[in-house]
py3Dmol code that shows the C-alpha trace and the ligand (Angstrom):
import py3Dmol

protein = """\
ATOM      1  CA  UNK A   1       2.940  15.777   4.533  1.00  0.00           C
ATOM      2  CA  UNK A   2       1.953  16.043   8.119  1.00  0.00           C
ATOM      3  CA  UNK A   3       0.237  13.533   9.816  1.00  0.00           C
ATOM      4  CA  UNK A   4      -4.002  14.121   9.636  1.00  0.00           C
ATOM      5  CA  UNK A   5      -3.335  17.442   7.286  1.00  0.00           C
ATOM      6  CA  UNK A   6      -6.008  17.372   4.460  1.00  0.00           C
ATOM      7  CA  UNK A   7      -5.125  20.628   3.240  1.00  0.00           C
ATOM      8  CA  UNK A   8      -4.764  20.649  -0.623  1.00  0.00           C
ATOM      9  CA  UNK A   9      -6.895  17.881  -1.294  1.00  0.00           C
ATOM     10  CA  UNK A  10     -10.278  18.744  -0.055  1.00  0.00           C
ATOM     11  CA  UNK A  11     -10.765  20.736  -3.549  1.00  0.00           C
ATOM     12  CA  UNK A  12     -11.055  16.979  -5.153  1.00  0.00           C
ATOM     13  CA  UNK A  13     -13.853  15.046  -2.921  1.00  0.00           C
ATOM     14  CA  UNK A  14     -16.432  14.368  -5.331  1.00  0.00           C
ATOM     15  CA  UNK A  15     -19.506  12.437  -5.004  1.00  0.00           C
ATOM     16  CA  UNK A  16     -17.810   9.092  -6.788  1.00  0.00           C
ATOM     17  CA  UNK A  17     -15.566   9.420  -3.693  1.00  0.00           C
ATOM     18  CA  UNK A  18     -18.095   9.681  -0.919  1.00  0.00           C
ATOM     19  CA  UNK A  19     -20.323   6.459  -1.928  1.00  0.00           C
ATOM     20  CA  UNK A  20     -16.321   4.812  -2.338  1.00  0.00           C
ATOM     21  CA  UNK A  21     -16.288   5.615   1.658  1.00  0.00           C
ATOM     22  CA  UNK A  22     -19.871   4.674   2.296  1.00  0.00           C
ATOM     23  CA  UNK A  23     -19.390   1.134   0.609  1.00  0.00           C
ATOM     24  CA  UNK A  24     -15.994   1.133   2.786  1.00  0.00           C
ATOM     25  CA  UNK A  25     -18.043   1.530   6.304  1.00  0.00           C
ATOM     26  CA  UNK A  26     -20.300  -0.841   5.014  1.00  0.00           C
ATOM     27  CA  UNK A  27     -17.838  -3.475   4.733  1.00  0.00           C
ATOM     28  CA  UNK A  28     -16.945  -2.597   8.221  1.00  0.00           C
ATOM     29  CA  UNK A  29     -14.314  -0.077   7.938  1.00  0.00           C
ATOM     30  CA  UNK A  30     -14.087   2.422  10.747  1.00  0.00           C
ATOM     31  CA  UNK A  31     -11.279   4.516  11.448  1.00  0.00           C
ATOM     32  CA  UNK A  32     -12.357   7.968  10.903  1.00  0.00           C
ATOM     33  CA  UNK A  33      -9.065   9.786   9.469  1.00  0.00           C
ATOM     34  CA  UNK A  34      -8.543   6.786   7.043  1.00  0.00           C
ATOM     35  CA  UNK A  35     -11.873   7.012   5.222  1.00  0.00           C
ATOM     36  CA  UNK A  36     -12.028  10.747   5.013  1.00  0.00           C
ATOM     37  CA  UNK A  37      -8.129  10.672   3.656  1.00  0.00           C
ATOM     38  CA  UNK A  38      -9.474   7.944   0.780  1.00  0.00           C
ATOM     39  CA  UNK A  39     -12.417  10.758   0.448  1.00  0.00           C
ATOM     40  CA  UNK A  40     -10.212  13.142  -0.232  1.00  0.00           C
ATOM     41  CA  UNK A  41      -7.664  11.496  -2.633  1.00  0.00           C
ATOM     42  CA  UNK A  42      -8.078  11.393  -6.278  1.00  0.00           C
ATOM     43  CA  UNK A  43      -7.975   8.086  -6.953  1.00  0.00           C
ATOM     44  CA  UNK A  44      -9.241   8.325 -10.445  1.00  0.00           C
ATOM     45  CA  UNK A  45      -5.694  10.313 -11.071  1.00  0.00           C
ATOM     46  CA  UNK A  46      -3.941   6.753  -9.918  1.00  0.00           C
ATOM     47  CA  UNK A  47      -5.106   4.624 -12.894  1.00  0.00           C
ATOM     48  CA  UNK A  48      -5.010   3.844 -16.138  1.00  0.00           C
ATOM     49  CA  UNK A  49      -7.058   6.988 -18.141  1.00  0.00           C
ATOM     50  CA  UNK A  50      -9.179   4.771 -19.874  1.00  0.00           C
ATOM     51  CA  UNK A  51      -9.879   3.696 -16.039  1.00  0.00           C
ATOM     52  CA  UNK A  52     -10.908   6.482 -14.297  1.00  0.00           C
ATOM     53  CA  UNK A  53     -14.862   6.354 -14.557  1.00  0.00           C
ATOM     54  CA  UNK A  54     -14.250   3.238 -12.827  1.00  0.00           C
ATOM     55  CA  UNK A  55     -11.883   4.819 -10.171  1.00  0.00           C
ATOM     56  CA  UNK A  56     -13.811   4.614  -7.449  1.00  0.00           C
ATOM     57  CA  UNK A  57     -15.542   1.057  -8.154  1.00  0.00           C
ATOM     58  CA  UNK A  58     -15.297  -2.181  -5.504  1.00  0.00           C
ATOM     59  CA  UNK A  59     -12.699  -3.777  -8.238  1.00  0.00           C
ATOM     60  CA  UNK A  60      -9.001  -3.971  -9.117  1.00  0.00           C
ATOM     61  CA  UNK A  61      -7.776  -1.360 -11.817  1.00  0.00           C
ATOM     62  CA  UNK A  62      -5.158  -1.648 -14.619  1.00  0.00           C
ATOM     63  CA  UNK A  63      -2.360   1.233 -13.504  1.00  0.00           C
ATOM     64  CA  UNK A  64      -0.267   0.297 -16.688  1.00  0.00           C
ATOM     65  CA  UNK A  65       2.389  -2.391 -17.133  1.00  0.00           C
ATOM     66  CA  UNK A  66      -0.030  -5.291 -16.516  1.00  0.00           C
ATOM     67  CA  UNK A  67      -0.180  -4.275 -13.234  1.00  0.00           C
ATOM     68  CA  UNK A  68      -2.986  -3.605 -11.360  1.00  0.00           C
ATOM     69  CA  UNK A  69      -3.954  -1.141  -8.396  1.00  0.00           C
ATOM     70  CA  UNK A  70      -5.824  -3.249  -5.217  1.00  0.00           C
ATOM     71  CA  UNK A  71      -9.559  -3.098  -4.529  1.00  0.00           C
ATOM     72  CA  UNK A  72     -10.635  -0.065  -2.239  1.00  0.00           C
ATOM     73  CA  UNK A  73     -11.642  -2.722   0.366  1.00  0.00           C
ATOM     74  CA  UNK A  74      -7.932  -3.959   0.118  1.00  0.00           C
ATOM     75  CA  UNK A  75      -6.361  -1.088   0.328  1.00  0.00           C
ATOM     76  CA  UNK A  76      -8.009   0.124   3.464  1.00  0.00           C
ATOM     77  CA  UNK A  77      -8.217  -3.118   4.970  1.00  0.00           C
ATOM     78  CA  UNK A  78      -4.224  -3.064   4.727  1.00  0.00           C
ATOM     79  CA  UNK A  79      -4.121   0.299   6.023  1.00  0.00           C
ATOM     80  CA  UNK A  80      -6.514  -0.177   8.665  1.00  0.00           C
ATOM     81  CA  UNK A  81      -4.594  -3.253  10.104  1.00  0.00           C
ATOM     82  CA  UNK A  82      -1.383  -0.753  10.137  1.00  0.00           C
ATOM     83  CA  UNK A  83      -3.387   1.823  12.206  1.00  0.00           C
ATOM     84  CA  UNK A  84      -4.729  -0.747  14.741  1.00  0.00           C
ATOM     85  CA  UNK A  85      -1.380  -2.669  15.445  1.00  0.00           C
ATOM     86  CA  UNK A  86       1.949  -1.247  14.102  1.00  0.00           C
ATOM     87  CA  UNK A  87       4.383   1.419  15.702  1.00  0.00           C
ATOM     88  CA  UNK A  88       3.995   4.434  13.026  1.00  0.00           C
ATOM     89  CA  UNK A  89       7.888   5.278  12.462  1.00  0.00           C
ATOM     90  CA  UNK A  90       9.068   3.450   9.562  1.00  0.00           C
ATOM     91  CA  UNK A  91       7.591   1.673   6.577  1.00  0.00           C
ATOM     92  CA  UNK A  92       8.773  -0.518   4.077  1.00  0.00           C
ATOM     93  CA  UNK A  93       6.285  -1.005   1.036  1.00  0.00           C
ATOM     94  CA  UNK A  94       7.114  -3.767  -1.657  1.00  0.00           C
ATOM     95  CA  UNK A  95       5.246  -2.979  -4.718  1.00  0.00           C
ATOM     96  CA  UNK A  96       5.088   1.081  -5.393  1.00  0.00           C
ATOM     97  CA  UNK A  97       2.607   0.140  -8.171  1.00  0.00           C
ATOM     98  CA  UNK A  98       0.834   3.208  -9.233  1.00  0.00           C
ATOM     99  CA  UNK A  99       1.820   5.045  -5.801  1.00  0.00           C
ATOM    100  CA  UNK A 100      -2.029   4.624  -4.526  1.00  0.00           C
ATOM    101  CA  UNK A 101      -1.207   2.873  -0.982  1.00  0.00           C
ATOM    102  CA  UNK A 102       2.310   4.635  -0.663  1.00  0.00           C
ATOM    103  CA  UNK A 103       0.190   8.333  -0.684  1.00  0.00           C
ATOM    104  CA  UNK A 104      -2.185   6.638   1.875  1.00  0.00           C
ATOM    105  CA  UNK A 105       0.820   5.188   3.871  1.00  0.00           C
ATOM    106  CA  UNK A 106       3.001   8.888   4.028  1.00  0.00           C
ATOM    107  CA  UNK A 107      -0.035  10.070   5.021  1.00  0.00           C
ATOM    108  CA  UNK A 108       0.510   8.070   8.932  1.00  0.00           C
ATOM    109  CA  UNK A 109       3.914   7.149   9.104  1.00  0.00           C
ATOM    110  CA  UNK A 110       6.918   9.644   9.617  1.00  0.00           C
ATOM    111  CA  UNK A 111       8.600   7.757   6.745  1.00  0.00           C
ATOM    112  CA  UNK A 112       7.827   5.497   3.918  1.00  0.00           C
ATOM    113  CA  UNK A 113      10.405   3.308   2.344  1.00  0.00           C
ATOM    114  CA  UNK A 114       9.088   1.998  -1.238  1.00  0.00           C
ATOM    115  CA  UNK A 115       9.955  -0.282  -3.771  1.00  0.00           C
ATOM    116  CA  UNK A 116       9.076  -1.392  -7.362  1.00  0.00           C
ATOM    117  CA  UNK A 117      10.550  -3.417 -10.317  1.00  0.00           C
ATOM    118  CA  UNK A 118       8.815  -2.153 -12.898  1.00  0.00           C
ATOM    119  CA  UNK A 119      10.919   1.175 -14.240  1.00  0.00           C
ATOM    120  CA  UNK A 120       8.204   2.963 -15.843  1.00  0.00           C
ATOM    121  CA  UNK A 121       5.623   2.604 -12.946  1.00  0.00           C
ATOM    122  CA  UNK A 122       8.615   3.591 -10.409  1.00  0.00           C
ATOM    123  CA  UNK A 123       9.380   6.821 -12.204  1.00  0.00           C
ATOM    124  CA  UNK A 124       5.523   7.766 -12.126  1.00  0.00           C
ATOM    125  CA  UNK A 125       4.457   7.179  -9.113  1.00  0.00           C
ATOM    126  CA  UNK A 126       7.265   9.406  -7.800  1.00  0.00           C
ATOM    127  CA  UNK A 127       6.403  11.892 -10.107  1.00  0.00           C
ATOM    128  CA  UNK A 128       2.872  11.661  -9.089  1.00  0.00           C
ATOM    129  CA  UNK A 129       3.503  12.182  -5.145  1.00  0.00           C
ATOM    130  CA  UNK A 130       5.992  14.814  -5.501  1.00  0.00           C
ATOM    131  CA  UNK A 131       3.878  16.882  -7.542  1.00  0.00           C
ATOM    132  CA  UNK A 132       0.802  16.225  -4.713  1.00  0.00           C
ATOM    133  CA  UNK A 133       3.453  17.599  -2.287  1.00  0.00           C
ATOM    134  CA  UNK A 134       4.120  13.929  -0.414  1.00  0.00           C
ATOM    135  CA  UNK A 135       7.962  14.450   0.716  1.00  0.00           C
ATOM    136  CA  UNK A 136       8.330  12.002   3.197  1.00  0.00           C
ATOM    137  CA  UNK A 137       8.707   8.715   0.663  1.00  0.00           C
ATOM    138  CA  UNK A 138      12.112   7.179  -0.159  1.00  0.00           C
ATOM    139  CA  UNK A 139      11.544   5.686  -3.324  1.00  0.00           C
ATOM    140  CA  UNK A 140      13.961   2.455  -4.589  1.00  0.00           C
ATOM    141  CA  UNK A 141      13.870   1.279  -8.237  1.00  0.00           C
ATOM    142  CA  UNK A 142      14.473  -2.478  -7.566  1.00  0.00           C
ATOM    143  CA  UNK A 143      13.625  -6.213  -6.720  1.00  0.00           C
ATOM    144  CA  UNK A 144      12.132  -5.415  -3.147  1.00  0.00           C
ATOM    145  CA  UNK A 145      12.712  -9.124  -2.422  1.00  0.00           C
ATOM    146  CA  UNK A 146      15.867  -8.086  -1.116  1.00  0.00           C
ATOM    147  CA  UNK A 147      14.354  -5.318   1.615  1.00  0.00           C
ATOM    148  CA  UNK A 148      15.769  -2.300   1.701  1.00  0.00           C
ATOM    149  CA  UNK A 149      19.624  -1.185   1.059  1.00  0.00           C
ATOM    150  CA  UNK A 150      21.265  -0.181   4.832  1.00  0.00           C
ATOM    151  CA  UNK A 151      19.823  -2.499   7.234  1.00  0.00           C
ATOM    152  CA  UNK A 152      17.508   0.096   7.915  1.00  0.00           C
ATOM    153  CA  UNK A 153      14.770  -1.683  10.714  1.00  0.00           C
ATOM    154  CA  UNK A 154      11.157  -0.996   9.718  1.00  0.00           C
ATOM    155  CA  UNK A 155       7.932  -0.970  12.238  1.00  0.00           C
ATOM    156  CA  UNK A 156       5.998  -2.838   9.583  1.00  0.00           C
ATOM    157  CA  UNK A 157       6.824  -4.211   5.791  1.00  0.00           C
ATOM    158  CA  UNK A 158       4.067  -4.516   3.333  1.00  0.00           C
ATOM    159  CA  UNK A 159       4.085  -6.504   0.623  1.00  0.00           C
ATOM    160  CA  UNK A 160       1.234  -5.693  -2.365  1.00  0.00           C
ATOM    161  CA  UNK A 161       2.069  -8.544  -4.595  1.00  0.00           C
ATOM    162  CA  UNK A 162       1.482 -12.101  -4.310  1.00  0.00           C
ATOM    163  CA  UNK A 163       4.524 -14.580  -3.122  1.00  0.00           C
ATOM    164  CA  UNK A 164       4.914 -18.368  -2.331  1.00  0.00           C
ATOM    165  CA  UNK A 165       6.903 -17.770   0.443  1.00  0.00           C
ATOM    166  CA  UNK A 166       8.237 -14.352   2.265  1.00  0.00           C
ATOM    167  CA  UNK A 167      11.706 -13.346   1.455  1.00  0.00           C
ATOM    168  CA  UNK A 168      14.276 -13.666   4.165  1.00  0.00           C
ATOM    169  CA  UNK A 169      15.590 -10.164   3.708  1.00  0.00           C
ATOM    170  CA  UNK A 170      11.802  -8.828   4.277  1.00  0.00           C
ATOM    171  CA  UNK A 171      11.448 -10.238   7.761  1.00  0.00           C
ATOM    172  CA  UNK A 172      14.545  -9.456   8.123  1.00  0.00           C
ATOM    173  CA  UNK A 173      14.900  -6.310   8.702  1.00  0.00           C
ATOM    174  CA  UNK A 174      11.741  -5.834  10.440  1.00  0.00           C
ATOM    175  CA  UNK A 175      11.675  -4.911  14.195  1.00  0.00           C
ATOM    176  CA  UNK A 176      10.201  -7.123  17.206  1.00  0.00           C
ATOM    177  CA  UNK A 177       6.946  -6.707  17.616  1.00  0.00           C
ATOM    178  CA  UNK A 178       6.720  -5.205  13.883  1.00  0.00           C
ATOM    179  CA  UNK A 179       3.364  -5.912  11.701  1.00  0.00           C
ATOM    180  CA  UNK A 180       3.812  -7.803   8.652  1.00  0.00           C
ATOM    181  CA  UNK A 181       1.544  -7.620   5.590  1.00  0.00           C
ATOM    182  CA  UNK A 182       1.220  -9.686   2.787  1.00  0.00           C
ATOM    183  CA  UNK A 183      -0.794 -11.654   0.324  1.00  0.00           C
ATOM    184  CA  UNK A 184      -0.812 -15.764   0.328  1.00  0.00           C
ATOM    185  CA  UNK A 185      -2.577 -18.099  -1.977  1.00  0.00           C
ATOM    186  CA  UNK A 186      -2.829 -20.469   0.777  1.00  0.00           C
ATOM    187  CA  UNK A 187      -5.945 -22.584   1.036  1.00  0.00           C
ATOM    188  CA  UNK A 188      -7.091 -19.510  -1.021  1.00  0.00           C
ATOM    189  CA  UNK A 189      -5.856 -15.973  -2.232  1.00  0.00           C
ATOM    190  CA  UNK A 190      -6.080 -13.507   0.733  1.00  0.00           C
ATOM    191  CA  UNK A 191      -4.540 -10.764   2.593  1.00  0.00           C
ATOM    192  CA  UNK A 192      -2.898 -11.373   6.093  1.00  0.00           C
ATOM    193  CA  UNK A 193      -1.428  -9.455   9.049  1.00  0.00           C
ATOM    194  CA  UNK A 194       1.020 -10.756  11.513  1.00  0.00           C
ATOM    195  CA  UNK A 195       2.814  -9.615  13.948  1.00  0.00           C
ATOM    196  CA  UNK A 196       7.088 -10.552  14.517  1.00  0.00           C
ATOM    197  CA  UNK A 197       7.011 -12.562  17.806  1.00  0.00           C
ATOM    198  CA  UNK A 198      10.869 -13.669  18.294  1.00  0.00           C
ATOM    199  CA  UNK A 199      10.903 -16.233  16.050  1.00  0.00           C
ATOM    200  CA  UNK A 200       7.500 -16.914  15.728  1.00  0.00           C
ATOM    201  CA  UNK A 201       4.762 -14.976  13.135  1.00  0.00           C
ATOM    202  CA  UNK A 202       0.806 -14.204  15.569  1.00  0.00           C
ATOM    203  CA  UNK A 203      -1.757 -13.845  12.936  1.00  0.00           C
ATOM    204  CA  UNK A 204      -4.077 -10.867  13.784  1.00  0.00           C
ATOM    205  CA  UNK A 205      -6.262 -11.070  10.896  1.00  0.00           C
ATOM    206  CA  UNK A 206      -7.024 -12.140   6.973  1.00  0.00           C
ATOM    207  CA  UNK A 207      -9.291 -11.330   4.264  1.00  0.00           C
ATOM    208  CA  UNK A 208      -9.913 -12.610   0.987  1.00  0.00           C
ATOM    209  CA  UNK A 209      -8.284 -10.517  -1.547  1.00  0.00           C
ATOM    210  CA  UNK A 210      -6.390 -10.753  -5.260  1.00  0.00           C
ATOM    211  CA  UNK A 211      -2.785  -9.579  -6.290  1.00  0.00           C
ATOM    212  CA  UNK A 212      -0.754  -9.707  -9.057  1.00  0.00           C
ATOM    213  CA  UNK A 213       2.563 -11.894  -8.408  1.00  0.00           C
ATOM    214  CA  UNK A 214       5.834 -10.585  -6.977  1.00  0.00           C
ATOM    215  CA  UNK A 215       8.517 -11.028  -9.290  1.00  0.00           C
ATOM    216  CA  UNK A 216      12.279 -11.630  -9.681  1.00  0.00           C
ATOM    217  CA  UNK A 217      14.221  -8.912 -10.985  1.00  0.00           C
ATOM    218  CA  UNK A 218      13.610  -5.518 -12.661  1.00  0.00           C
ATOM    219  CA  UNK A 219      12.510  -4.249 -15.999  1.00  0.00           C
ATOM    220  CA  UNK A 220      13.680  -1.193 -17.538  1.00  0.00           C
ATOM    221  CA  UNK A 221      11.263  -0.490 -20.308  1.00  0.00           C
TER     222      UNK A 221
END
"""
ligand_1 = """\
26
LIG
N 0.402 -0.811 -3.999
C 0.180 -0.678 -5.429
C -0.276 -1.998 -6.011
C 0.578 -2.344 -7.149
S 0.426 -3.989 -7.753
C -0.786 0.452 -5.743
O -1.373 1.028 -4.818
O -0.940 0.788 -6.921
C 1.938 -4.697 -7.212
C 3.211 -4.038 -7.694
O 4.298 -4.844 -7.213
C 3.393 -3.964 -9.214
O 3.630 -2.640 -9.577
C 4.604 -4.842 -9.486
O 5.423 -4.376 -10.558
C 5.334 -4.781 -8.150
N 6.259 -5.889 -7.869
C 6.114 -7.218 -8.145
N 7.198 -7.914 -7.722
C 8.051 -6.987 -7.159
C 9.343 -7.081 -6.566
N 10.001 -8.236 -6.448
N 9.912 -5.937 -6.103
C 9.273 -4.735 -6.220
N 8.060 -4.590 -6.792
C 7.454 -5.699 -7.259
"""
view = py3Dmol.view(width=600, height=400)
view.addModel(protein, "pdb")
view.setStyle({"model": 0}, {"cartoon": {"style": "trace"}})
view.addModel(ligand_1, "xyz")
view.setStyle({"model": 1}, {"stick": {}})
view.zoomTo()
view.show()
């Protein structure tokens, strides 16, 4: 989808979806084409069913596989940090999850690289985009801890679940002066951005924030 095209989605704002956006600029959240893209998006189509009333609610949602999808804070915090600071070529996302943040991610990038572990939720969430008419996602069933097959170099990596430390492979393959984002638990769970300074990390902002933990390995079920 081209970058700033809303076409096909307006038909889904509702009112749920506006007071999401007005809680958003409440918390501070400003860029313009990111809030009315989470207007426009059907979240409530992301989660679990027996979720969707709640869709559009300040909280974490189950998305299936004891999994859950990030806050609508998080997400656009994330997202906001990418529009502010990173180079909008290339991104790798660890953690496809219900395909939520990847739809908002192909949205401004030319291409999104994503990853998930989980074999059920990867098959989904592809399903899901292609069918909204998002064809500029690579999607990789797999342990992202490894980064991406190809030594492709991303403008910014990601991550939307919860390590102790960042993989090797994930800074890796991340340019100079490419944004990093990821959770820590470190004095206390939150979200940070950071940009690749030779070999040094400049923090550029955190926020207090839950995720579920990145794990080793793939499951098939
Ligand atoms: N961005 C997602 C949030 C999903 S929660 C969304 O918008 O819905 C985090 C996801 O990371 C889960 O789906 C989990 O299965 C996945 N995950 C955890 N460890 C992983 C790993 N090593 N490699 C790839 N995906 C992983």
């Amino acid at each position: 989808m081209s970058q700033h095209d809303l076409n096909g989605l307006i038909t889904h704002t509702e009112p749920r979806a506006s007071k999401m956006v007005q809680q958003l600029k409440d918390e501070g959240i400003s860029h313009e084409a990111l809030l009315s893209l989470m207007e426009a998006i059907p979240r409530h189509e992301f989660v679990e069913p027996a979720f969707s009333h709640l869709a559009y609610s300040a909280t974490p949602l189950p998305i299936g596989r004891n999994q859950t999808i990030s806050q609508p804070l998080t997400v656009a915090r994330m997202t906001e940090w990418l529009l502010s600071y990173a180079r909008l070529g290339r991104v790798l996302e660890v953690g496809t999850g219900s395909g939520y943040q990847t739809r908002i991610l192909a949205h401004f990038f030319n291409k999104v690289h994503t990853v998930e572990r989980q074999k059920r939720l990867h098959e989904q969430a592809k399903k899901r985009l292609s069918l909204m008419g998002v064809n500029n996602v690579e999607y990789l069933f797999g342990d992202g801890q490894a980064g991406w097959p190809n030594k492709v170099e991303m403008d910014a990596v990601i991550i939307t679940a919860m390590a102790s430390k960042i993989p090797l492979p994930l800074t890796n393959c991340l340019k100079q002066q490419g944004i990093l984002i990821m959770p820590i638990d470190h004095p206390t769970p939150q979200i940070g951005c950071w940009r690749k300074e030779g070999d040094r990390w400049k923090c550029l902002g955190t926020e207090s924030a839950h995720f579920v933990p990145l794990l080793e390995g793939t499951e098939h079920a």
